[in-house]
Every structure is written in structure tokens, then in C-alpha cells.
PDB file of the backbone (N, CA, C, O) and the ligand in Angstrom, with CONECT records:
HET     ZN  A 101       1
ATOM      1  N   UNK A   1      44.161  66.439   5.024  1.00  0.00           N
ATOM      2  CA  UNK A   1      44.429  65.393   5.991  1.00  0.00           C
ATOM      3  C   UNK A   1      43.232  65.055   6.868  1.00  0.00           C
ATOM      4  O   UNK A   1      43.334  64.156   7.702  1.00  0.00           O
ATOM      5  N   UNK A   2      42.095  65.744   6.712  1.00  0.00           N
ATOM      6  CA  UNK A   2      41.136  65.345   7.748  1.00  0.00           C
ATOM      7  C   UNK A   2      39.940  64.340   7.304  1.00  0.00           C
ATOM      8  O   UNK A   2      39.229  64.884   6.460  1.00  0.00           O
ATOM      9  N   UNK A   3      39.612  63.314   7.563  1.00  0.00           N
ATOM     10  CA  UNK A   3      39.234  62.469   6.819  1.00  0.00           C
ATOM     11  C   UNK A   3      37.755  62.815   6.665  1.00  0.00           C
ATOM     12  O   UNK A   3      37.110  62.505   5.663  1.00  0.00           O
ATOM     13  N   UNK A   4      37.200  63.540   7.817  1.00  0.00           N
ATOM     14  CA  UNK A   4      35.485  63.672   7.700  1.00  0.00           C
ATOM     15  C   UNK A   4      34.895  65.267   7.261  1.00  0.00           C
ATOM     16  O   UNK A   4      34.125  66.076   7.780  1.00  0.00           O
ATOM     17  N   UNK A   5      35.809  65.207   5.874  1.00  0.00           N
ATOM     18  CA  UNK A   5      35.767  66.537   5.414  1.00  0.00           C
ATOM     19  C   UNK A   5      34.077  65.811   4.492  1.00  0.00           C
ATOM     20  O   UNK A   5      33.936  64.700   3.982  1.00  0.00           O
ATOM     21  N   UNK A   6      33.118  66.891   4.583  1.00  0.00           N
ATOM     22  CA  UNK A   6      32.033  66.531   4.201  1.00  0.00           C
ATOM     23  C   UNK A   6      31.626  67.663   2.902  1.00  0.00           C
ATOM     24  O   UNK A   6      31.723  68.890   2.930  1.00  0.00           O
ATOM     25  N   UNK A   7      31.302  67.065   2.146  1.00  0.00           N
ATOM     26  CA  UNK A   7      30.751  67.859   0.674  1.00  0.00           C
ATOM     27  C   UNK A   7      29.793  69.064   1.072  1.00  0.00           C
ATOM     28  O   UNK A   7      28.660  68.676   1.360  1.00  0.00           O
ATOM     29  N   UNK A   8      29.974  70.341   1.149  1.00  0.00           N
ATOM     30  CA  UNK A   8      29.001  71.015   1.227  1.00  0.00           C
ATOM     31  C   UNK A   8      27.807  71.010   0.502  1.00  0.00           C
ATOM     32  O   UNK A   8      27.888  70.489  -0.610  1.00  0.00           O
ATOM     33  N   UNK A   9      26.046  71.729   1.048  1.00  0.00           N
ATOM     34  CA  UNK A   9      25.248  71.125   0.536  1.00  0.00           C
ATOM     35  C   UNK A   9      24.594  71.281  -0.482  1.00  0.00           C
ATOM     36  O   UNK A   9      23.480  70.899  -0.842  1.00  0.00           O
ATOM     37  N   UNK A  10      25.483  71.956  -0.984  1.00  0.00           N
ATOM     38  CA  UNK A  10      24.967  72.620  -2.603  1.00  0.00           C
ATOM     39  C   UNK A  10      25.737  71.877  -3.575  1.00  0.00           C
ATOM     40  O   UNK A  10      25.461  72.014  -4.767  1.00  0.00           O
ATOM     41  N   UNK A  11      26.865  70.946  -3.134  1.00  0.00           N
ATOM     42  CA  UNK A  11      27.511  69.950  -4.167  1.00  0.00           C
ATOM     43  C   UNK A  11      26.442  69.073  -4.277  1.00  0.00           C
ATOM     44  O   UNK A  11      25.759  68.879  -5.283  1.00  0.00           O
ATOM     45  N   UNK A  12      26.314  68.448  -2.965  1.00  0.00           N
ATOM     46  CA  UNK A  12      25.085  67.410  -3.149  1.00  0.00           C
ATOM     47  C   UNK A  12      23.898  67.566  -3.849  1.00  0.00           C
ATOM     48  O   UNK A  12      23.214  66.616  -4.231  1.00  0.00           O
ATOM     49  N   UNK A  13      23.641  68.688  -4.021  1.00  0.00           N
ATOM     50  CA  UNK A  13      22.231  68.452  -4.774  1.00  0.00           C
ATOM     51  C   UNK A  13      23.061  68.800  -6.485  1.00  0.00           C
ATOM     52  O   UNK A  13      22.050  69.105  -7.117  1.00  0.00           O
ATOM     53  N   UNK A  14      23.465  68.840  -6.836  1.00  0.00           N
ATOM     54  CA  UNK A  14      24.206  69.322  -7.666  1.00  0.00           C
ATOM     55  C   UNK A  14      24.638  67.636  -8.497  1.00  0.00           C
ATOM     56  O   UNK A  14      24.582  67.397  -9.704  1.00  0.00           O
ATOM     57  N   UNK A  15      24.989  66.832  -7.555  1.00  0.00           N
ATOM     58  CA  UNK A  15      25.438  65.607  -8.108  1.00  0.00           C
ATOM     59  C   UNK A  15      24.117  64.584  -8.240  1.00  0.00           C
ATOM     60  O   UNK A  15      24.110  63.473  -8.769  1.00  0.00           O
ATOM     61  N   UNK A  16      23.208  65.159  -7.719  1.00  0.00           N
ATOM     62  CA  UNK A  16      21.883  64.408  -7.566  1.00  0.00           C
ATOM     63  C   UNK A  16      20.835  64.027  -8.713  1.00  0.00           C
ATOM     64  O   UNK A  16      19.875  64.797  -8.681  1.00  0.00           O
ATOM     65  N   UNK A  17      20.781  63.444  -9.317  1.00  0.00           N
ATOM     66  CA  UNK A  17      19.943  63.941 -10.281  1.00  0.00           C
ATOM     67  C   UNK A  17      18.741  64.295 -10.578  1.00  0.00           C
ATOM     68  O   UNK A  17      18.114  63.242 -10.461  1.00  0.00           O
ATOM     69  N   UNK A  18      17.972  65.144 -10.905  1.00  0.00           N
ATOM     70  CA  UNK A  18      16.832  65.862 -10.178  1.00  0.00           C
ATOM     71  C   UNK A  18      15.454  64.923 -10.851  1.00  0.00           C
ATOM     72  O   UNK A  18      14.372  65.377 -10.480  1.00  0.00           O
ATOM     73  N   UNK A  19      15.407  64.296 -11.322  1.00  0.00           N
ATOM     74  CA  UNK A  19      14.438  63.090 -11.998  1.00  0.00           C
ATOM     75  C   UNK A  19      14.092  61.660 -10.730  1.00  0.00           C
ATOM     76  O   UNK A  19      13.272  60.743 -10.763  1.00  0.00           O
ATOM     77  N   UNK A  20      14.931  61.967  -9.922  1.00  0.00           N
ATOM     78  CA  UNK A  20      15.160  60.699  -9.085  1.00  0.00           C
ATOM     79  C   UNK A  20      14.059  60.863  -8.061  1.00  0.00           C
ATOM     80  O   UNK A  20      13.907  59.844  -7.386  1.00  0.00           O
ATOM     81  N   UNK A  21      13.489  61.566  -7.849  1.00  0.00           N
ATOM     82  CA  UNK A  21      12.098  61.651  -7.010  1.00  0.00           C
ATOM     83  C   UNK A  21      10.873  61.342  -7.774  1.00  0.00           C
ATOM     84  O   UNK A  21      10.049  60.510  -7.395  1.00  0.00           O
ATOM     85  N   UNK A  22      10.759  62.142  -9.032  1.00  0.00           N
ATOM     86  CA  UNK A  22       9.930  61.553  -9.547  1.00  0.00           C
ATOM     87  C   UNK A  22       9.479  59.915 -10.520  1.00  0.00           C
ATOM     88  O   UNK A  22      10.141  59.449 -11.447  1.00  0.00           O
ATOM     89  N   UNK A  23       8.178  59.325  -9.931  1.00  0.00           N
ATOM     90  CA  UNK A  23       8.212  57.866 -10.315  1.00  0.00           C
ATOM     91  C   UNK A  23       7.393  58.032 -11.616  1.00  0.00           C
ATOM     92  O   UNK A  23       6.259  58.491 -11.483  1.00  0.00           O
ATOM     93  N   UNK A  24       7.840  57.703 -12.906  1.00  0.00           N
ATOM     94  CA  UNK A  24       6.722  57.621 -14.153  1.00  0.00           C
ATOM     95  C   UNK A  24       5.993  56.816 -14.117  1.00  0.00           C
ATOM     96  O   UNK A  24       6.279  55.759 -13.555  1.00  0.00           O
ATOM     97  N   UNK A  25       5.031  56.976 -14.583  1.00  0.00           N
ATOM     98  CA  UNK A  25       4.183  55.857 -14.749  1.00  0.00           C
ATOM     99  C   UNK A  25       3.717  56.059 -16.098  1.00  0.00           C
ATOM    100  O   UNK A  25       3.489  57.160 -16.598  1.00  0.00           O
ATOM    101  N   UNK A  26       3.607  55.118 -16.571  1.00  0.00           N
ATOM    102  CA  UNK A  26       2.464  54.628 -17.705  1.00  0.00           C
ATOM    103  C   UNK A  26       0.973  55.126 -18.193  1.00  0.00           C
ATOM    104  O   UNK A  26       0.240  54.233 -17.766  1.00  0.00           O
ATOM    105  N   UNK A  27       0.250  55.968 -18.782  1.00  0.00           N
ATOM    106  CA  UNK A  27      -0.820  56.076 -18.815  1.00  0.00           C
ATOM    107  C   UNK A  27      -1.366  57.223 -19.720  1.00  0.00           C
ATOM    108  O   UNK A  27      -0.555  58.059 -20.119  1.00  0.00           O
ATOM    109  N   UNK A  28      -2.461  57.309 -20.014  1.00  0.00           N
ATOM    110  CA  UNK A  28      -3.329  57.695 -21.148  1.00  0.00           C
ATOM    111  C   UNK A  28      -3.314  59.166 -20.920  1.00  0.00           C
ATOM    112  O   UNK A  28      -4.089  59.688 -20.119  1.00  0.00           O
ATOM    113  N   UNK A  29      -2.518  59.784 -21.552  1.00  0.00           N
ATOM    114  CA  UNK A  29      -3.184  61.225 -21.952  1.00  0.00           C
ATOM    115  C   UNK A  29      -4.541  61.550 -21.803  1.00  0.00           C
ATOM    116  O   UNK A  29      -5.449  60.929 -22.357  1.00  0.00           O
ATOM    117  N   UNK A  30      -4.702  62.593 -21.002  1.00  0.00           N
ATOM    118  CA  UNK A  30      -6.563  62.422 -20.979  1.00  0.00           C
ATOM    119  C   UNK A  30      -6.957  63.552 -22.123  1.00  0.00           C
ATOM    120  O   UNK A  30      -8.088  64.036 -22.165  1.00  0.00           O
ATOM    121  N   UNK A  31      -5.960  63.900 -22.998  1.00  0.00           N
ATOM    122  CA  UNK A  31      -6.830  64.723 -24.302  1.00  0.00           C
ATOM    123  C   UNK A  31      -6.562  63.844 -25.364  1.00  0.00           C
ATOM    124  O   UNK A  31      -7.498  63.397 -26.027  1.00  0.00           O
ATOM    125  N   UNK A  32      -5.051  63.451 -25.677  1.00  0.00           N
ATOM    126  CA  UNK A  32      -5.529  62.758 -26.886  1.00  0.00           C
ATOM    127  C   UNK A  32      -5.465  60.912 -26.518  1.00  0.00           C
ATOM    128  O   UNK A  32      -5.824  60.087 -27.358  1.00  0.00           O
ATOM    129  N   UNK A  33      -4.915  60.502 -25.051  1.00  0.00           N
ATOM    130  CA  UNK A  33      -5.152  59.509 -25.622  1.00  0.00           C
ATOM    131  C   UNK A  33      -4.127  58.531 -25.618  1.00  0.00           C
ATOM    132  O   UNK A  33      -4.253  57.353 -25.283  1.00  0.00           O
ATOM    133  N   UNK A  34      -2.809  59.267 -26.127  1.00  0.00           N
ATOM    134  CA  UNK A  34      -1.472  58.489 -26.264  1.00  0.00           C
ATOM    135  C   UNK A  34      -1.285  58.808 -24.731  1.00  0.00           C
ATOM    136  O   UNK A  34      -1.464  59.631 -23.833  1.00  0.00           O
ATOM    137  N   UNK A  35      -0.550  56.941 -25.249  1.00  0.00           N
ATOM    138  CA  UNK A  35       0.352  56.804 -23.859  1.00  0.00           C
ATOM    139  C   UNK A  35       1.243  57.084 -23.605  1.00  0.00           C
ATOM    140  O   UNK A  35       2.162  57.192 -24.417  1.00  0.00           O
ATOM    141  N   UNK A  36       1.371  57.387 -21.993  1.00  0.00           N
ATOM    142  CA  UNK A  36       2.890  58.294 -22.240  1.00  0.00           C
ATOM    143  C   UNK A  36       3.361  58.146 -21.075  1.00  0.00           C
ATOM    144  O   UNK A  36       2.546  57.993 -20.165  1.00  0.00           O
ATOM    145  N   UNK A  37       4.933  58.147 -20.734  1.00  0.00           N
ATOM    146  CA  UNK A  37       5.310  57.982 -19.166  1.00  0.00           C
ATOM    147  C   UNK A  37       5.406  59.565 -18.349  1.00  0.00           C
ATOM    148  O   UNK A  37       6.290  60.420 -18.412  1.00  0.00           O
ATOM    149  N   UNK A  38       4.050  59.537 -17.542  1.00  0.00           N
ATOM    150  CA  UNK A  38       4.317  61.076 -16.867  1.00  0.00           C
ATOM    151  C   UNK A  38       4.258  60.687 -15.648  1.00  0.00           C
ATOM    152  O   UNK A  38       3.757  59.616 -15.306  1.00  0.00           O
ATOM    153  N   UNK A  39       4.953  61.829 -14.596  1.00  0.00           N
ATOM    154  CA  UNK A  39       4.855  61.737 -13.336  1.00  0.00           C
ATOM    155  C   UNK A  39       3.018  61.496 -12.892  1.00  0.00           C
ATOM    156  O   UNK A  39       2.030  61.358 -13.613  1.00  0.00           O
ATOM    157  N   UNK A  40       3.167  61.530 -11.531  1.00  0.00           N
ATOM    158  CA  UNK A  40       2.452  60.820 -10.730  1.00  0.00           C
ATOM    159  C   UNK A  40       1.473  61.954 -10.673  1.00  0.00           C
ATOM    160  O   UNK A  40       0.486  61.712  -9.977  1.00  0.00           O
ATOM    161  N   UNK A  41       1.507  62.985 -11.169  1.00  0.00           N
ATOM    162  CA  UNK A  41       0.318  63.934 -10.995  1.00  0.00           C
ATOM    163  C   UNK A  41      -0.097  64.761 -12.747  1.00  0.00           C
ATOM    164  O   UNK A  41      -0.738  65.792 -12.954  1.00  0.00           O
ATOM    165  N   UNK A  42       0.522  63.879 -13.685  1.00  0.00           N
ATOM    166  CA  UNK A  42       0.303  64.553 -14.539  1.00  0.00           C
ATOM    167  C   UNK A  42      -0.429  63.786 -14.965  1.00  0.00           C
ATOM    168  O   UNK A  42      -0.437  62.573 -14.760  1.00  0.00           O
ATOM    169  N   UNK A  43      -1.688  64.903 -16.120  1.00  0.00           N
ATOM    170  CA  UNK A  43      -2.579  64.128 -16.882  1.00  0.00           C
ATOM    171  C   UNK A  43      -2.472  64.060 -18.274  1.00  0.00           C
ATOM    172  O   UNK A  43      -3.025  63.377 -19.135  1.00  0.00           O
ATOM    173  N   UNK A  44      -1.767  64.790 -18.279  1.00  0.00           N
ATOM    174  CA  UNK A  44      -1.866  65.330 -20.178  1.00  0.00           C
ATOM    175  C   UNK A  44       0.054  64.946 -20.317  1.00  0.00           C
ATOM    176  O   UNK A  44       0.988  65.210 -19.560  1.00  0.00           O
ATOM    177  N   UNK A  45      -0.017  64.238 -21.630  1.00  0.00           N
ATOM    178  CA  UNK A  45       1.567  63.837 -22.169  1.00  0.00           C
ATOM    179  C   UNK A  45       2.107  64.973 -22.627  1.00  0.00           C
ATOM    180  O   UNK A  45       3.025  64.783 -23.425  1.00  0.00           O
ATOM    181  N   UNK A  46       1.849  66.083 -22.394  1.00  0.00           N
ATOM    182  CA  UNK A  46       2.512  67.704 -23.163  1.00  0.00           C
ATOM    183  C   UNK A  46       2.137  69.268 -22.305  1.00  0.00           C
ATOM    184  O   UNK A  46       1.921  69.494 -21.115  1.00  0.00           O
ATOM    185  N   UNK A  47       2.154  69.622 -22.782  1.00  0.00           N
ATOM    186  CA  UNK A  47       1.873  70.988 -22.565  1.00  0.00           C
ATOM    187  C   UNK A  47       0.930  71.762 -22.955  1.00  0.00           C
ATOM    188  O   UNK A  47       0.405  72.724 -22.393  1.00  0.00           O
ATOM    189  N   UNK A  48       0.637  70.999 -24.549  1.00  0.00           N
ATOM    190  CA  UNK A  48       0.758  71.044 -25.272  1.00  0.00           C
ATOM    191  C   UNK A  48      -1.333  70.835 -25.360  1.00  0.00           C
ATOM    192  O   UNK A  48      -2.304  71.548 -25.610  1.00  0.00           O
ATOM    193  N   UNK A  49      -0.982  69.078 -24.882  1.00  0.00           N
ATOM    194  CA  UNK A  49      -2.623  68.783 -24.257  1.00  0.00           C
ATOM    195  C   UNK A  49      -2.908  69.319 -23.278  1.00  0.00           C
ATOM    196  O   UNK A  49      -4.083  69.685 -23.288  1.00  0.00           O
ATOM    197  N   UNK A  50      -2.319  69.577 -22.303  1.00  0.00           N
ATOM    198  CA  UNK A  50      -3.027  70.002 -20.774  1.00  0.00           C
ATOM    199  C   UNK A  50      -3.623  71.531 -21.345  1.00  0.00           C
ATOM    200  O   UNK A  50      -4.614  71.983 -20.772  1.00  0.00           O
ATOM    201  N   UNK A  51      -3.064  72.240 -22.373  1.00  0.00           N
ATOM    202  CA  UNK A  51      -3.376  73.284 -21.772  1.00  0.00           C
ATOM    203  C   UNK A  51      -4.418  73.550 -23.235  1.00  0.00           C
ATOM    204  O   UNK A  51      -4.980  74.644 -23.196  1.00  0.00           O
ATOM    205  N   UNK A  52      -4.695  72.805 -24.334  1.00  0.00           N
ATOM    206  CA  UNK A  52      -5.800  72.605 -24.970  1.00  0.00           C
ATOM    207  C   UNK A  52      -7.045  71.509 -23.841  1.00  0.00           C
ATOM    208  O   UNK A  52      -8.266  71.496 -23.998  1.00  0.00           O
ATOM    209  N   UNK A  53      -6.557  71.002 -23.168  1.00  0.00           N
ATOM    210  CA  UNK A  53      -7.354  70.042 -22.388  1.00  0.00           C
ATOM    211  C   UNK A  53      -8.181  70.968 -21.448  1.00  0.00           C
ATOM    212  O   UNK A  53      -9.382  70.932 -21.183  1.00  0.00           O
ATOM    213  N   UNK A  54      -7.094  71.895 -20.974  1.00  0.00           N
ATOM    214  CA  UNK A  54      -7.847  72.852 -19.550  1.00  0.00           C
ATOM    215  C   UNK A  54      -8.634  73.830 -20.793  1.00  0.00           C
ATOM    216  O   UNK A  54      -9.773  74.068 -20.392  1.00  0.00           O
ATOM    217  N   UNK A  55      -8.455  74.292 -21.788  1.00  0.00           N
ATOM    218  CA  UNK A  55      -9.274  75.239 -22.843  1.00  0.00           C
ATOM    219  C   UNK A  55     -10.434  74.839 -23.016  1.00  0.00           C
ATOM    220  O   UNK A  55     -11.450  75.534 -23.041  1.00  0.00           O
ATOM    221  N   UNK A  56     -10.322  73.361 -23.184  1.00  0.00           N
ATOM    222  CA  UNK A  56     -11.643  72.317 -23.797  1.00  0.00           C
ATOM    223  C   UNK A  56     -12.487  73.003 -22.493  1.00  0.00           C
ATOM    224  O   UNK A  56     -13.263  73.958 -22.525  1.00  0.00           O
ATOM    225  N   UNK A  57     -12.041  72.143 -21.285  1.00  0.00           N
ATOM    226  CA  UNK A  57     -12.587  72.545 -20.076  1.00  0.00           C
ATOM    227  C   UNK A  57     -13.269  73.681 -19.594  1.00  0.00           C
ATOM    228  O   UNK A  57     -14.105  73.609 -18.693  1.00  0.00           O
ATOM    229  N   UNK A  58     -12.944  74.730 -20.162  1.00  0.00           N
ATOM    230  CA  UNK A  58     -13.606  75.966 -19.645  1.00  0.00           C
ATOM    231  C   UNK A  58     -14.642  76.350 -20.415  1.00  0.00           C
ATOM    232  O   UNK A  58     -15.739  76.757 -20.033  1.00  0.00           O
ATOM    233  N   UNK A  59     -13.932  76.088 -22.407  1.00  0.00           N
ATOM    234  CA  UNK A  59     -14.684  76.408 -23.233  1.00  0.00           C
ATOM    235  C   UNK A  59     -16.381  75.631 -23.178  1.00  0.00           C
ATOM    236  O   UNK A  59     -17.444  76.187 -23.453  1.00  0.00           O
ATOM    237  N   UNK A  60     -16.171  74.247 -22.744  1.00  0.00           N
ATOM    238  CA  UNK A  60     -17.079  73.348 -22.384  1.00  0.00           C
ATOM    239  C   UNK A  60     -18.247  74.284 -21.454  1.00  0.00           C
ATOM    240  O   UNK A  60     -19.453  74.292 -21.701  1.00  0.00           O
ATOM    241  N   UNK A  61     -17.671  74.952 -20.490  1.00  0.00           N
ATOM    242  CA  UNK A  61     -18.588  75.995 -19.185  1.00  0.00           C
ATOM    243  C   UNK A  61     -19.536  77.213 -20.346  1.00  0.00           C
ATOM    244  O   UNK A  61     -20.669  77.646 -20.131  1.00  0.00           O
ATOM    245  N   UNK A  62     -18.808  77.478 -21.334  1.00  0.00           N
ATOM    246  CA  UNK A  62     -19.662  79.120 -22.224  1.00  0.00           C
ATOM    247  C   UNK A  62     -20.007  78.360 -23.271  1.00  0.00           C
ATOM    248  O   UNK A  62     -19.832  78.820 -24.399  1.00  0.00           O
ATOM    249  N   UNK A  63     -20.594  76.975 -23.088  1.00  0.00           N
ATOM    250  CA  UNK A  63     -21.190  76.731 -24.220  1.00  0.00           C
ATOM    251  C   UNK A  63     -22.728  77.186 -24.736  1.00  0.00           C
ATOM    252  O   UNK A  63     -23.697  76.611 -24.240  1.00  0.00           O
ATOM    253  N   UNK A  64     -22.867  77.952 -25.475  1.00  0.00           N
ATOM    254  CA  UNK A  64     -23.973  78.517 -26.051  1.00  0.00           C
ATOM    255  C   UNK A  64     -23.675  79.740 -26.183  1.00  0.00           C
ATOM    256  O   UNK A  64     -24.617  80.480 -25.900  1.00  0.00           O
ATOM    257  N   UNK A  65     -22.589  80.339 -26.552  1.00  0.00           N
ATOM    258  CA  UNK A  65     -22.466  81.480 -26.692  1.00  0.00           C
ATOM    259  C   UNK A  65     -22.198  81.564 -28.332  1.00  0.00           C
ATOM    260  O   UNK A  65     -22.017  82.655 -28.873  1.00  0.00           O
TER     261      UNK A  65
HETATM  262 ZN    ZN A 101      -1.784  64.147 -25.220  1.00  0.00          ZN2+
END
């Protein structure tokens, strides 16, 4: 009967959908290239590239070994 019965705050995030903060954008994989929709701080379309991308990167530092 009480009308300003309020959702506790663990329903709310619960009904929220957790994608809704982040904005995609459009843009180039910086290892291979393909385009791809990633959030606003990602560079690489995978996991897959970022973490052959960050390899390239280091391997790039011991070159001449
Ligand atoms: Zn890629």
C-alpha cells in the first residue's frame, strides 16, 4: 500500500544495462587495420591485436638481439 516504495540499489543496476556508458566508435585497429566499433579508449579490435600489438611494441625495444 505505500506508494513510494523504491527499488533497492542493487535491482537498479541489475536492470541497467551495463554497455550503456560506453559510446563505440568507429575506427582502425592499430595492428591490423580492420575497422571495428570499440569503446572510446580502445585501440586494438581484439585481444587478440592489443596484446600481439603491445608484443610488437616491446619486441620493437630488443631489437638486435
Ligand atoms: Zn585488429
Amino acid at each position: 500500500m505505500s506508494d513510494d516504495f523504491q527499488m533497492p540499489d542493487y535491482y537498479k543496476s541489475i536492470k541497467k544495462p551495463q554497455a550503456e556508458k560506453e559510446i563505440l566508435v568507429k575506427r582502425k585497429c592499430f595492428y591490423c587495420n580492420k575497422e571495428k566499433e570499440m569503446g572510446k579508449f580502445q585501440r586494438y579490435c581484439s585481444t587478440l591485436c592489443r596484446s600481439q600489438g603491445t608484443r610488437n611494441y616491446v619486441s620493437g625495444y630488443k631489437v638486435g638481439y
